[in-house]
C-alpha positions in Angstrom: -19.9 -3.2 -2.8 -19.6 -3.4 0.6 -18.5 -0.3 2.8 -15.4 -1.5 3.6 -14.2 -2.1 0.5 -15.2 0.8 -0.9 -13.3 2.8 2.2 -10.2 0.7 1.8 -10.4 1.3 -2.2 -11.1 5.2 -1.6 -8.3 5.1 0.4 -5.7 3.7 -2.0 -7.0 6.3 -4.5 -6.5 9.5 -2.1 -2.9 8.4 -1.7 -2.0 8.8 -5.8 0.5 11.8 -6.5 -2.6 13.1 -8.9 -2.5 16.1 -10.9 -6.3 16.6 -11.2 -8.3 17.3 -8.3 -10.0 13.8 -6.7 -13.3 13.7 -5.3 -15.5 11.3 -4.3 -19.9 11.9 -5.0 -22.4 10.6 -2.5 -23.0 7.2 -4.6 -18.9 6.8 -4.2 -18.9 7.6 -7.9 -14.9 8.8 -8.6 -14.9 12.5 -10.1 -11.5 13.7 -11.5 -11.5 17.3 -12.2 -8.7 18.8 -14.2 -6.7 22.0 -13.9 -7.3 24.7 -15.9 -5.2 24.0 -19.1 -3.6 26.2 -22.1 -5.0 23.9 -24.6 -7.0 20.5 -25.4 -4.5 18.2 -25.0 -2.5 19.3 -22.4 -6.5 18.9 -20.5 -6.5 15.3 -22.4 -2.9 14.2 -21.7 -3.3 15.2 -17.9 -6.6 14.1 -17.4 -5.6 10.3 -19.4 -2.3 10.3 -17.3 -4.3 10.3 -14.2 -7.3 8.3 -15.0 -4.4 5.5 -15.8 -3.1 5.9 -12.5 -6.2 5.4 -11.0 -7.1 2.0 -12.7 -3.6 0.8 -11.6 -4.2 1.2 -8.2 -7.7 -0.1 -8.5 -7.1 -3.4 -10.8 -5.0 -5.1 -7.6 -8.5 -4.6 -6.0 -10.5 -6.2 -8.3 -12.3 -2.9 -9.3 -12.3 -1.0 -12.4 -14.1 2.3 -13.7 -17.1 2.0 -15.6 -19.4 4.8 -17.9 -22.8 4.8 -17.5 -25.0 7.8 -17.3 -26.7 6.3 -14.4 -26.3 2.8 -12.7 -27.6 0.5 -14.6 -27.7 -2.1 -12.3 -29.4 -0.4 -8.5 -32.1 2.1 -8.7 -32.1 3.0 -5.0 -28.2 2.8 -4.4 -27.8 3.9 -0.6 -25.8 6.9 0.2 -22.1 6.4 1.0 -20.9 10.4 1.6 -22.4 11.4 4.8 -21.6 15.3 4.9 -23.4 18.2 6.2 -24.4 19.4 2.8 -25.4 16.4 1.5 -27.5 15.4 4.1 -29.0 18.5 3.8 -29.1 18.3 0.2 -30.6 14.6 0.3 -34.1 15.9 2.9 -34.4 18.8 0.2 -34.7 17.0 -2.6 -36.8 14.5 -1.1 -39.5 16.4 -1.2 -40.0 16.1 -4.9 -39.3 12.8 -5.2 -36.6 10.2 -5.8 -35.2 11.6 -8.6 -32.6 13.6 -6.4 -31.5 10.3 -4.8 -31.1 9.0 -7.9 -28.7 12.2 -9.2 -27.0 12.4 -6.0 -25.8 8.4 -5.8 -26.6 6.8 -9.3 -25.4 9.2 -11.7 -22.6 9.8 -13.7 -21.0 12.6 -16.5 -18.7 14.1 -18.9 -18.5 18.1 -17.4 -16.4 20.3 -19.9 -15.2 23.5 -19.1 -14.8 26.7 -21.5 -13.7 30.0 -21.5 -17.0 32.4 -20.9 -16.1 34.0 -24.4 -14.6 37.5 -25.3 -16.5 40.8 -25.2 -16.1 42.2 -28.6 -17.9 41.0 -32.0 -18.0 37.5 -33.9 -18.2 34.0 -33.1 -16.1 33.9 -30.0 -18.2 36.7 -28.1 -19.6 35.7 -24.4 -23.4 36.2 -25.0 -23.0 34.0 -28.9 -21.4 31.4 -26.8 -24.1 31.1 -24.0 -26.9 31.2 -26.5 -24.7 28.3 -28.7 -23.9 26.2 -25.5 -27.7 26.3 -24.7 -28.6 24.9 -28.5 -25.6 22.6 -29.1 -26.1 21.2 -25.6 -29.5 19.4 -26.6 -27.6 18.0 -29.7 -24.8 16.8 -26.8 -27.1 15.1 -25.2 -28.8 13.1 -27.8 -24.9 12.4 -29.4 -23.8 11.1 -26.1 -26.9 9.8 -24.4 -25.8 6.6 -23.0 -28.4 5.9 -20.0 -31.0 3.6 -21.3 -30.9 1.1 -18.8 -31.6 1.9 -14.3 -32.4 -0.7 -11.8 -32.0 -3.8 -14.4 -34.9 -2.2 -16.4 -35.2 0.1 -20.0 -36.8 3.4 -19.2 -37.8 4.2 -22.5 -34.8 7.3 -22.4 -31.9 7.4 -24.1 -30.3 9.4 -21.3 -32.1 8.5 -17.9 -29.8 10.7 -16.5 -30.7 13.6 -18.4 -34.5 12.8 -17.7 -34.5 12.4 -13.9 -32.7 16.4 -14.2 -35.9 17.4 -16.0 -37.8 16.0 -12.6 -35.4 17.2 -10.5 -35.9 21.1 -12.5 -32.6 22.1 -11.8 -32.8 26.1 -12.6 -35.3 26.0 -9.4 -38.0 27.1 -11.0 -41.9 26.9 -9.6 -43.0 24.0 -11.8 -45.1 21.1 -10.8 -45.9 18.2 -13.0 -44.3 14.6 -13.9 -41.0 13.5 -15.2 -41.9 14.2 -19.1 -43.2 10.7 -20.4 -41.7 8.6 -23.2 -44.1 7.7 -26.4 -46.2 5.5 -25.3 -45.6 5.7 -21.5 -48.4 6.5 -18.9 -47.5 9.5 -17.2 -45.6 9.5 -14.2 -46.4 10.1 -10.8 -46.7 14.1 -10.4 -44.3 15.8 -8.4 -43.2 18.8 -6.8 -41.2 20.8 -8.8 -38.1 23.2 -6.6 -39.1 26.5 -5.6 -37.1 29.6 -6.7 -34.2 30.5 -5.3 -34.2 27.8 -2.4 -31.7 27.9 -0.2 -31.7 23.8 0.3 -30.2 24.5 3.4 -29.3 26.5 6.4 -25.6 26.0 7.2 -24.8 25.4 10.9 -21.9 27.2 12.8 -20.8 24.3 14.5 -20.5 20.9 13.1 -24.3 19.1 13.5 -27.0 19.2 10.9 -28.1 22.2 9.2 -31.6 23.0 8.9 -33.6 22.7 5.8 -36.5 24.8 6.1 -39.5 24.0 3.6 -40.7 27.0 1.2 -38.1 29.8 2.0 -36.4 30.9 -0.5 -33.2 32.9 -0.2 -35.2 35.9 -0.9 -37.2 35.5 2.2 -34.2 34.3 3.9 -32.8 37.6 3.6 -36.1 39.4 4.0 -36.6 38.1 7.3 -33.3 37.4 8.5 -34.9 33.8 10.0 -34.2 31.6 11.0 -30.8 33.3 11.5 -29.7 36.4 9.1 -28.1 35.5 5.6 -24.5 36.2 4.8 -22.6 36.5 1.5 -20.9 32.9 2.2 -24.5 31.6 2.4 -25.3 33.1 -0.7 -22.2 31.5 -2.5 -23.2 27.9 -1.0 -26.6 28.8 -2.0 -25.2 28.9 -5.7 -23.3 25.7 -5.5 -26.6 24.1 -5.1 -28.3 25.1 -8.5 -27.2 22.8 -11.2 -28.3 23.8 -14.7 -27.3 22.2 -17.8 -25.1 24.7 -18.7 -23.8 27.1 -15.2 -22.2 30.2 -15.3 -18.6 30.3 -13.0 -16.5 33.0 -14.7 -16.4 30.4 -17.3 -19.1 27.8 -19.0 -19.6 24.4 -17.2 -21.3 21.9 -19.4 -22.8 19.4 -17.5 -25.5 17.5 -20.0 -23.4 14.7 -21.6 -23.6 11.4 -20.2 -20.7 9.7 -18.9 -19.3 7.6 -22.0 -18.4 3.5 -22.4 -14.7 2.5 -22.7 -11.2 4.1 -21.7 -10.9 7.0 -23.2 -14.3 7.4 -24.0 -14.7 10.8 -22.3 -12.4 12.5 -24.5 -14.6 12.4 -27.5 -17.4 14.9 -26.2 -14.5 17.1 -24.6 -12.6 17.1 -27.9 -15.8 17.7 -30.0 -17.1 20.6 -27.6 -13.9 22.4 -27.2 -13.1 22.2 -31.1 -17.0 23.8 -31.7 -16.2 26.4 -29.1 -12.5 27.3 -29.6 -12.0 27.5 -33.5 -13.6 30.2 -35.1 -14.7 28.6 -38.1 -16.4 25.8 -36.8 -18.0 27.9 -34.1 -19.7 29.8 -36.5 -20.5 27.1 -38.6 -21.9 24.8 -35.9 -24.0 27.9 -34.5 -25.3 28.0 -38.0 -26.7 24.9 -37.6 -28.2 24.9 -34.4 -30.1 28.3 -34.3 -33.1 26.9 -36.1 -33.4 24.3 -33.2 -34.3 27.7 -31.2 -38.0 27.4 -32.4 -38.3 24.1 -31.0 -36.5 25.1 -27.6 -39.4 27.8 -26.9 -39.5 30.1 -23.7 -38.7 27.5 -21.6 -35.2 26.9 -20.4 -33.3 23.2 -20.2 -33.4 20.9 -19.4 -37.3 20.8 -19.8 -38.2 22.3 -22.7 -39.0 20.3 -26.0 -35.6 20.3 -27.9 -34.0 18.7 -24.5 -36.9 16.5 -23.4 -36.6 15.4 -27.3 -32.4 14.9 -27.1 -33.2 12.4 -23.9 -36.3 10.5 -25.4 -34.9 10.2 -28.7 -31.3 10.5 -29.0 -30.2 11.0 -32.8 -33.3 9.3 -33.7 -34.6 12.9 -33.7 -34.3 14.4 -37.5 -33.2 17.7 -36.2 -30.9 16.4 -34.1 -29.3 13.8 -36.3 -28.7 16.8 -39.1 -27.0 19.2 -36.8 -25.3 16.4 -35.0 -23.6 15.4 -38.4 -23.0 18.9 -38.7 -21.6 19.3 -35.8 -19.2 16.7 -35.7 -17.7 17.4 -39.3 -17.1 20.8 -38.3 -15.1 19.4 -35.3 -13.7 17.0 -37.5 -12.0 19.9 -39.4 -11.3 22.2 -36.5 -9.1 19.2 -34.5 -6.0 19.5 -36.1 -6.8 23.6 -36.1 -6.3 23.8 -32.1 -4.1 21.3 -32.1 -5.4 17.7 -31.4 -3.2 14.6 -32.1 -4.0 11.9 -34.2 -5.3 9.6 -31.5 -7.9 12.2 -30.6 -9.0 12.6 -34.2 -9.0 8.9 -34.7 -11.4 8.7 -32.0 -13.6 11.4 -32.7 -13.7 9.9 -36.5 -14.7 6.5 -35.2 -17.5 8.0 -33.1 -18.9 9.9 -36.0 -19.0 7.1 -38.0 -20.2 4.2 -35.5 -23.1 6.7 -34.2 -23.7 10.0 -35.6 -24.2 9.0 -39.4 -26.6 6.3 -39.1 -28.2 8.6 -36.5 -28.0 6.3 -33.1 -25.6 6.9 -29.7 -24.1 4.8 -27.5 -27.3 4.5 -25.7 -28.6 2.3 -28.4 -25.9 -0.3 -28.5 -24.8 -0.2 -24.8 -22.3 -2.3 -23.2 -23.0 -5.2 -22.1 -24.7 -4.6 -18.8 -23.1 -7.4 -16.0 -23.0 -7.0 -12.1 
């Protein structure tokens, strides 16, 4: 798309009465971020009035929303969002590679948002919650992959998206190595891995660029006080810039499913994830089920450790994955109409289930059809 369309079609967007918050990503991908909501639907029913809004304004245009995990079409898509911090961002990431290009501008998701959890015992307790997000997350993935396809071409991963964040290592940890290979696959070209805690970037006092030093981390940042001393508003950018699967914010941000094909696509994962999470019964169940995928997790944290790598490469084709997947989703199945989801939501969620999860595929394996 050329840049003035895309300004002229940005433009019509910013000027909708929307209830979610509207952002724009450095690819010009469209994020809508809900308000915090009391219950699923009134999260569903805001989000869905908005995202209808949106494709009104932007059908006149001859432009319309689409769900892929990554583009499926460009694998070097240039930057549209030139900013400070993603400038700044962009000559960090370079230095491992072009996997952060490819997250920054050709990358797309489904983020759900939970409560942290409650401090006192059972299912619904803070620390159960983070250990179950970290173990139903791999099955998310797999359920939800829907990235086979970048730059025209297959990659041989269900969710592309999900393996150029195992390049990327988003927890910042001192790894080096290659993008974990598909069966069959050569390796791939070894890359840098992040180093821990770097700062990405040195914010400026006055608009300009900001500096990007390479190797310091924030701990030697404030160790040395260079190249300038290190404030607590550096330290909360500095915590805006590290994306793991599953980040901590006074509540749990989920960010490992793929964004999904059709309308109202992204409501399955958010309905299915809150319905695990929120109902007692299903989150004990559904916790059940995943701790035995612990073992194949390991020491490691996502998203590079076995489990995930598997949940990318293999989707539900996975044994483990496919039998707590169908676990998974019949304990959602049960839970909906427990926290209150309507029919259409259940309907959905049903039709999902039965389309993917029981014969053991994802969208990723019967993707639409893939036209520029």
């Amino acid at each position: 798309m050329r840049p003035q369309r895309l300004a002229a079609a940005l433009d019509t967007v910013r000027a909708l009465p929307l209830v979610s918050v509207l952002t724009f990503e450095p690819g010009g991908q469209l994020e809508l971020s809900s308000r915090p909501a009391g219950s699923l639907m009134e999260c569903l029913d805001s989000l869905a009035a908005d995202l209808r809004a949106v494709r009104g304004a932007l059908g006149p245009l001859g432009l319309a929303l689409s769900g892929y995990g990554v583009d499926p079409w460009q694998a070097a898509r240039d930057r549209v969002l030139h900013e400070p911090r993603y400038d700044a961002m962009e000559a960090a990431l370079d230095r491992t590679g072009p996997a952060g290009r490819a997250m920054m501008c050709e990358s797309a998701s489904v983020q759900i948002c939970l409560d942290a959890g409650v401090d006192g015992p059972g299912p619904l307790n803070y620390r159960r919650r983070w250990r179950l997000a970290h173990l139903l997350g791999a099955v998310l993935v797999a359920a939800f992959a829907n990235s086979p396809v970048h730059g025209g071409r297959r990659t041989g991963w269900r969710s592309t998206r999900q393996a150029l964040w195992t390049e990327l290592d988003p927890c910042g940890r001192s790894r080096r190595g290659g993008r974990p290979r598909p069966a069959g696959r050569r390796p791939a070209d070894r890359v840098g891995g992040a180093r821990p805690g770097h700062p990405g970037a040195v914010r400026a006092d006055r608009r300009g660029p900001w500096a990007v030093p390479e190797g310091l981390t924030f701990r030697e940042w404030l160790r040395t006080g260079l190249p300038r001393p290190a404030d607590v508003d550096d330290l909360r950018y500095h915590m805006t810039t590290l994306f793991p699967p599953v980040r901590p914010r006074g509540h749990l941000e989920l960010r490992m499913v793929d964004a999904q094909p059709g309308r109202d696509g992204w409501m399955v994962p958010a309905a299915v994830t809150t319905a695990v999470f929120d109902d007692p019964e299903a989150a004990e169940t559904v916790y059940r089920a995943v701790k035995p995928l612990a073992e194949r997790a390991g020491d490691d944290p996502p998203p590079r450790n076995p489990l995930w790598v598997a949940a990318a490469r293999d989707g539900l084709a996975d044994p483990d994955l496919h039998a707590a997947a169908r676990t998974v989703f019949s304990a959602a199945l049960e839970a909906l109409p427990r926290i209150g989801a309507s029919e259409e939501v259940r309907r959905a969620v049903a039709a999902f289930r039965e389309r993917y999860v029981v014969p053991g595929s994802s969208p990723a394996d019967t993707p639409e059809a893939v036209t520029s």
